[in-house]
C-alpha positions in Angstrom: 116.8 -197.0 -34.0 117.2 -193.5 -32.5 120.1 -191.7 -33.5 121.7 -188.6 -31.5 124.0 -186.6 -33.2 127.5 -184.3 -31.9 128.5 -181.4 -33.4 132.2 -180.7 -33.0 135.2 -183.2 -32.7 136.9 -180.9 -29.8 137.6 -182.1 -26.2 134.1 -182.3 -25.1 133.0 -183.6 -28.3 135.2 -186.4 -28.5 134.1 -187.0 -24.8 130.6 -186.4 -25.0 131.0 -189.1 -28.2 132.5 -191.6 -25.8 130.2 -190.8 -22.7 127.0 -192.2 -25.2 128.5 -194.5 -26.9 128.8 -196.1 -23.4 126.1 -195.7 -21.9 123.1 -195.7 -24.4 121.5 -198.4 -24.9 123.8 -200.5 -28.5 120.5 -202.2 -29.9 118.2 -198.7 -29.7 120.6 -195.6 -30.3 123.1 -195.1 -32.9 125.8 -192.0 -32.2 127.2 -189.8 -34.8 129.3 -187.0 -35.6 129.3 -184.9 -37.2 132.8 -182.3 -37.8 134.0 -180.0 -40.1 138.0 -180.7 -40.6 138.7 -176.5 -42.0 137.4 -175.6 -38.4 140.6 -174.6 -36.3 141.4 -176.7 -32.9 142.3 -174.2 -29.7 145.1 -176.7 -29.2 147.4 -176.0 -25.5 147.3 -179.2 -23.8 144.5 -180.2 -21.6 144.4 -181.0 -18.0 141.2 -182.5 -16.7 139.8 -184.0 -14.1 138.7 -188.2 -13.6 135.5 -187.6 -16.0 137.2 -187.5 -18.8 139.6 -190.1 -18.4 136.7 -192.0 -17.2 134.4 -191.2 -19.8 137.2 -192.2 -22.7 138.3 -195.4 -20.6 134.5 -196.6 -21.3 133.9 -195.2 -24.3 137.4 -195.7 -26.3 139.0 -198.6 -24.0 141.8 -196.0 -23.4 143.3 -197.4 -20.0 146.0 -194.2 -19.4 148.4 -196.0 -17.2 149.4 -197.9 -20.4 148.1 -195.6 -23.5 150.1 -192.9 -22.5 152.2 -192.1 -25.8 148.7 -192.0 -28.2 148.1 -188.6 -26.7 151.5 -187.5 -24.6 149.8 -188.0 -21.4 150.7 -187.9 -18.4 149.1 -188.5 -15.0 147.6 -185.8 -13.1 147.9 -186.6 -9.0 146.4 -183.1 -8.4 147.0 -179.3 -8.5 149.6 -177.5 -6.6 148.9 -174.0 -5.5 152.2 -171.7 -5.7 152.3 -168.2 -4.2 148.5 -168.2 -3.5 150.0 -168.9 0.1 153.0 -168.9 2.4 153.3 -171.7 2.2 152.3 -174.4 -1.3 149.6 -176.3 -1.2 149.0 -179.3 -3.1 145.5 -180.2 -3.9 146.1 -183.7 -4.7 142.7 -185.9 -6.4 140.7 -188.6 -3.3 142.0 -192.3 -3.7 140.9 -193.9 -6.9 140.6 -191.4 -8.9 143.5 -189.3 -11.0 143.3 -186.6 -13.7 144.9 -186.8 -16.8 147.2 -183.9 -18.8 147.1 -184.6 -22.6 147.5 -183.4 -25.9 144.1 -182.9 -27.5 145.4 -182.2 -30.8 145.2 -186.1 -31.0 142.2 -186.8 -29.7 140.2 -187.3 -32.4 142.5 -189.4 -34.7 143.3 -191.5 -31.8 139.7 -192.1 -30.9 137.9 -192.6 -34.2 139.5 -196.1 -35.1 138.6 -197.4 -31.6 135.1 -195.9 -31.9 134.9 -198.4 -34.8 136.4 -200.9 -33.7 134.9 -201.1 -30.3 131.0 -199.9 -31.0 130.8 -200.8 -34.7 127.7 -199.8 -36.6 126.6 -197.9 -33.3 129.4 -195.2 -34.2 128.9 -193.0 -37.6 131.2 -190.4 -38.7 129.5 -187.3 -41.0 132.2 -184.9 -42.4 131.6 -181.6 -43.8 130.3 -178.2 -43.2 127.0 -177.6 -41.6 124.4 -175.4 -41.9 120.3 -175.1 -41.3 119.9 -176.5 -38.0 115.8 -177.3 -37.1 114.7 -177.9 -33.8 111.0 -179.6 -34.6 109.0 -180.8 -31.9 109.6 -184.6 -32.5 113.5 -184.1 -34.3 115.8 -182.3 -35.6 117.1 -182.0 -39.1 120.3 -180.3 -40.7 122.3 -180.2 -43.8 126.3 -181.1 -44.1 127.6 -180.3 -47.2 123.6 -179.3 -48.6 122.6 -183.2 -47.5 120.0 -183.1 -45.0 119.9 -185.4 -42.1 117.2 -186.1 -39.7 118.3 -186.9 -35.8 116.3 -187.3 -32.6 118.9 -185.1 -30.7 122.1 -183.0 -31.3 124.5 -182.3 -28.5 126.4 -179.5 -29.6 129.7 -179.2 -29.1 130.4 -176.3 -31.4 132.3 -174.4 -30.1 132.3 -170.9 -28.3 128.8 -168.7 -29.2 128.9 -166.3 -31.8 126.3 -163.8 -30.1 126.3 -163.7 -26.1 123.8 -161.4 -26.0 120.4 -163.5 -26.4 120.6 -167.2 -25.6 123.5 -166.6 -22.5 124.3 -165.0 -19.1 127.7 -163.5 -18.8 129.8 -163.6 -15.2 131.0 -161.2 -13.7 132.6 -162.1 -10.6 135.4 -164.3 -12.3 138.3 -162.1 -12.6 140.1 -163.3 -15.3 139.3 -163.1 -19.4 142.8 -163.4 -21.0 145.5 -165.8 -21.5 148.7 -165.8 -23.1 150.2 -169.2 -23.7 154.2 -170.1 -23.5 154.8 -173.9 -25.5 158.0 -175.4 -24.5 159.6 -178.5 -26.4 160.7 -179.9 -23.4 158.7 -182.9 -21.4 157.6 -182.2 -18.2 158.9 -184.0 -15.3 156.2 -183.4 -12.9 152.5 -185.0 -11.8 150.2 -182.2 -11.6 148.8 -179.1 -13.0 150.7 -175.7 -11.7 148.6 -172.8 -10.2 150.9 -170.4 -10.1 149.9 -167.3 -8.6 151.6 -163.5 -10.1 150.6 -160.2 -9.4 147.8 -159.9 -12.2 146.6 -163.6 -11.9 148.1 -166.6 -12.0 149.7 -168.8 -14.4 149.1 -172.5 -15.3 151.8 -175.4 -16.0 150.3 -178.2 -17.9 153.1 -181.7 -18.4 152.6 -183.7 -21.0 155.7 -186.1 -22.2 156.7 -184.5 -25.4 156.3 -180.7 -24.2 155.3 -178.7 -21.9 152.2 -175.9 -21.7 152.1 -172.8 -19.8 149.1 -170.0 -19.7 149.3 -166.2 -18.3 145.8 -165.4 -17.2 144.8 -161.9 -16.3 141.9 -159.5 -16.6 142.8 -157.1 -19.8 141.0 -154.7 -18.0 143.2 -153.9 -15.1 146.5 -155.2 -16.2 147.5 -154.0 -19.9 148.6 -157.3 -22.3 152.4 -155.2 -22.2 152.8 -155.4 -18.6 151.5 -159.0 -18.7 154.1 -160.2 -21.4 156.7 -158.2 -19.2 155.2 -160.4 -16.2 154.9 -163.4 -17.9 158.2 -163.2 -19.8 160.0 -162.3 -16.1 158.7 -165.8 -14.5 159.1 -167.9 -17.3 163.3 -167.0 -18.2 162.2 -166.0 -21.6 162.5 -163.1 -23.7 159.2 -161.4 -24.4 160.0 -161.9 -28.4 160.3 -165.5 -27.7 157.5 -166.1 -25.1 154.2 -166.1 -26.9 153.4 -169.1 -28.8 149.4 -168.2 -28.8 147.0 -166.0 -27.2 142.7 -165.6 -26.8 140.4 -163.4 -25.1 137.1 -164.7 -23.7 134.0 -164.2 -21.6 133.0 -166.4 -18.6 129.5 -167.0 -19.5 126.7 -169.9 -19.1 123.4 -170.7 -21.3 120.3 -169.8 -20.4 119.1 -173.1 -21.3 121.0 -175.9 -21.6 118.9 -178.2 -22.9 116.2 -176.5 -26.0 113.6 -179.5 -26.8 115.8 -181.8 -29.2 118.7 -179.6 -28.9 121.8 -180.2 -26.0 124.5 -177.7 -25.8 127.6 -178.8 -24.2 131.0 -177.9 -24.2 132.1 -174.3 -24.7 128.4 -173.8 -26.2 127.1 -174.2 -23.1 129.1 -172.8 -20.8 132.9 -171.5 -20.2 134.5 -170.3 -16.9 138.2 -169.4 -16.4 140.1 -172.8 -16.2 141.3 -173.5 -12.5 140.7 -176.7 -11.2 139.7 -177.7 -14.5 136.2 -177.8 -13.4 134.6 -177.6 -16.7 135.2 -181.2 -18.0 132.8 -181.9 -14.8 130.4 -179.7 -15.7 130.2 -180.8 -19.2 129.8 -184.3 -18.0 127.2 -183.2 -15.6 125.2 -182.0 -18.9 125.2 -185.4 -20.5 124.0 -187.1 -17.4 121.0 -184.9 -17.1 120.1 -185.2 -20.4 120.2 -189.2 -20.2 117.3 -188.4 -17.1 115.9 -186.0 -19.5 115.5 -188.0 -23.1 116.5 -191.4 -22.2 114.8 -192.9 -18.9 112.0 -189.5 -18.8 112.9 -188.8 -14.9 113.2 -184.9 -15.7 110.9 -182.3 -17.1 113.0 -180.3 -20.2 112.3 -177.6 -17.3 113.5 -179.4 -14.2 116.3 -180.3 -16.4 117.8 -176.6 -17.1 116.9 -176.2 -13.3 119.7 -178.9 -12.2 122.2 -177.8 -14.6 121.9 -173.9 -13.8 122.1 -175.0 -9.9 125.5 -177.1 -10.9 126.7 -174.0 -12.5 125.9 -171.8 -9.6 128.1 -173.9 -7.8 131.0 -174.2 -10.1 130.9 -170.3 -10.4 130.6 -170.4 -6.3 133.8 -172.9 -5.8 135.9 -170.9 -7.6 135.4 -167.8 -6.0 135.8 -169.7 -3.5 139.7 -170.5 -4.2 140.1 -166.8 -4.7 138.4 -164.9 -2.1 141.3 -165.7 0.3 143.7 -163.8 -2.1 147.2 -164.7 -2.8 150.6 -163.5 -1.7 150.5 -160.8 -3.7 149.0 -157.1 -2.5 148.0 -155.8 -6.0 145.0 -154.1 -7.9 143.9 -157.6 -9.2 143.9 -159.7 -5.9 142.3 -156.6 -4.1 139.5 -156.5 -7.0 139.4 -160.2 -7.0 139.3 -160.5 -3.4 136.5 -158.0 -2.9 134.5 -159.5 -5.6 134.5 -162.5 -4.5 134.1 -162.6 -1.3 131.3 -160.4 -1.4 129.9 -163.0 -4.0 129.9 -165.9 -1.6 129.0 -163.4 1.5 125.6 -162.9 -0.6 124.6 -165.7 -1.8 122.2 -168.2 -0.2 123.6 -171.2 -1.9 126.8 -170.7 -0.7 125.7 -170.1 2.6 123.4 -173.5 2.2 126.8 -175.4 0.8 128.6 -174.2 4.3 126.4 -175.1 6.9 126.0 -178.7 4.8 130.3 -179.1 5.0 130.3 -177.7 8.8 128.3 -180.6 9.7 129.6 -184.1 8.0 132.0 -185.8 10.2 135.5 -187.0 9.0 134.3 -190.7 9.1 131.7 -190.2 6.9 133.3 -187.9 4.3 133.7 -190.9 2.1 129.9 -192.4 2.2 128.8 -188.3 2.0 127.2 -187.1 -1.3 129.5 -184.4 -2.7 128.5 -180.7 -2.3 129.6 -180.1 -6.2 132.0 -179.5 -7.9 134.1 -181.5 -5.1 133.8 -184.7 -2.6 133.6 -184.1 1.1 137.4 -185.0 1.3 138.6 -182.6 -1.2 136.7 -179.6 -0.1 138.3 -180.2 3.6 141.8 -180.3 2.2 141.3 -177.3 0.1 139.8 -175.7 3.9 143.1 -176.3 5.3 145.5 -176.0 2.4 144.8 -172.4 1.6 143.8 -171.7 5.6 140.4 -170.8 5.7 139.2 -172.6 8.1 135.3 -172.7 7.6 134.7 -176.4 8.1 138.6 -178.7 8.6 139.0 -180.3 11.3 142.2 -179.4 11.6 
């Protein structure tokens, strides 16, 4: 029996927990994880996109249409763009799939018993605090709570790095690295996540059916976090000594390897860019698929591997400055930064230039038979073409 552990009981390692437990093999792998309960949750609300909702459908037998109190959801038909444009511009999810908003400070209790009860043996739980992580060529060991354990692989969901310097890349061309967050203990009445553009960023509005989560997101270095409160506090009908439930800094950054022999990093570990379009939960799942070609059916070289993944991330990095380069309504230092920055980005880069000329030439029949230039179908990228006016490839 092969056993593959996860480190971490956040978002993605809840996910990446249900994404194995459905699809490794039940007679040959066993799935653990292992979670220390003194570790804090960053806890807003989640939005994501259909591979986590497919992921814990499979993995947890969560069917969302009718589980929908377990976690607050509610369903997410898309993403509307406010003030980016004239005119809004709702980017709404290709028919069958849907997103999901939800409270992920329930995620784990909620999932655990069904675990169990669904996968039985194949699902172990370790709890404790661990330490002395050893990558060996043919395993790798650990200790929780000074108990060592041997596994085959760990995916680890850990959480964000604790030294960028050696083991990552950081990106510069994403313009924001702040966010202030604004709860409310009020449901929200409405079916997809807000992108709501302001003069030093733009804000997101998450539903969920108990309350409702907004962000600020801005760059601290051109905007300082006093103007942004004054911003923030200005669109939101809230006094600035009542607006901020929460508030975190971060860097967009990627691994230099994903995937280290017997080690898998996923989740924030592995990778974190700003959150529009919720594009991460895609990426993580991307991760998980590759390593199942890597460790499970041997169609990928470790090396060929960390080739695929770094590609998908050059694309998730190229769509969203792709979303920005058009700019917003708004003529400030921020969008003109943003603007240059990323437009220059996608001007330069051969990818991107690849990615086009592939869009420019699928027809509208085929866009549903047409492989996806990632992160997005055929379908989606042309509605984003016309939505926010650009042009490049709609038919329109």
């Amino acid at each position: 029996m092969k056993k593959v552990a996860v480190i971490g009981t956040g978002t993605n390692g809840i996910t990446s927990l249900a994404h194995l437990l459905a699809w490794l093999p039940p007679d040959e792998w066993q799935v653990v994880s292992i979670y220390d309960p003194k570790i804090p949750m960053l806890g807003i609300g989640e939005t994501a996109t259909s591979s986590v909702p497919q992921a814990l459908f499979y993995g947890a037998g969560l069917n969302f249409f009718t589980d929908t109190d377990e976690l607050d959801v509610t369903i997410k038909q898309g993403t509307k763009y406010t003030n980016w444009r004239d005119k809004e511009h709702m980017a709404v999810f290709p028919v069958p799939n849907y997103g999901i908003h939800f409270n992920n400070f329930k995620l784990k209790d909620v999932c655990f018993p069904r675990f169990k009860k669904k996968w039985g043996n194949k699902f172990v739980s370790i709890e404790g605090t661990l330490s002395d992580i050893q990558n060996l060529p043919d395993k790798v060991t650990c200790k929780v709570d000074d108990v060592e354990y041997e596994f085959d692989y760990i995916v680890d969901c850990g959480g964000y790095p604790t030294n960028y310097d050696e083991d990552y890349i950081t990106v510069d061309t994403i313009p924001v690295n702040h966010a202030l967050i604004n709860m409310v203990q009020t449901p929200g009445d409405w079916n997809y996540t807000h992108h709501w553009a302001h003069p030093n960023g733009w804000m997101f509005g998450i539903p969920l059916k108990t309350r409702q989560g907004w962000g600020y997101l801005y760059n601290d270095k051109i905007t300082s976090k006093e103007e942004a409160i004054k911003n923030f506090s200005e669109i939101r009908g809230i006094p600035a000594d009542k607006l901020i439930t929460n508030e975190f800094a971060f860097k967009n950054y990627k691994a230099k390897k994903f995937i280290d022999n017997r080690i898998v990093k996923n989740g924030n570990k592995a990778l974190f860019f700003e959150p529009i379009e919720a594009l991460a939960g895609w990426f993580y799942d991307q991760i998980l698929r590759t390593w199942f070609d890597y460790a499970v059916i041997n169609k990928f070289t470790e090396e060929q591997a960390n080739a695929n993944l770094h590609d998908f991330a050059v694309d998730h990095e190229l769509a969203i400055c792709y979303i920005y380069h058009g700019g917003s309504t708004f003529d400030s230092e921020f969008w003109k930064t943003t603007v240059e920055k990323c437009s220059k980005k996608l001007a330069t880069s051969d990818k991107w230039k690849f990615n086009l000329e592939v869009l420019k030439k699928v027809k509208p029949e085929l866009y549903a038979s047409a492989p996806a230039i990632y992160p997005f179908p055929y379908a989606v990228w042309n509605h984003f073409d016309e939505g926010l006016g650009y042009n490049y490839f709609s038919t329109k």
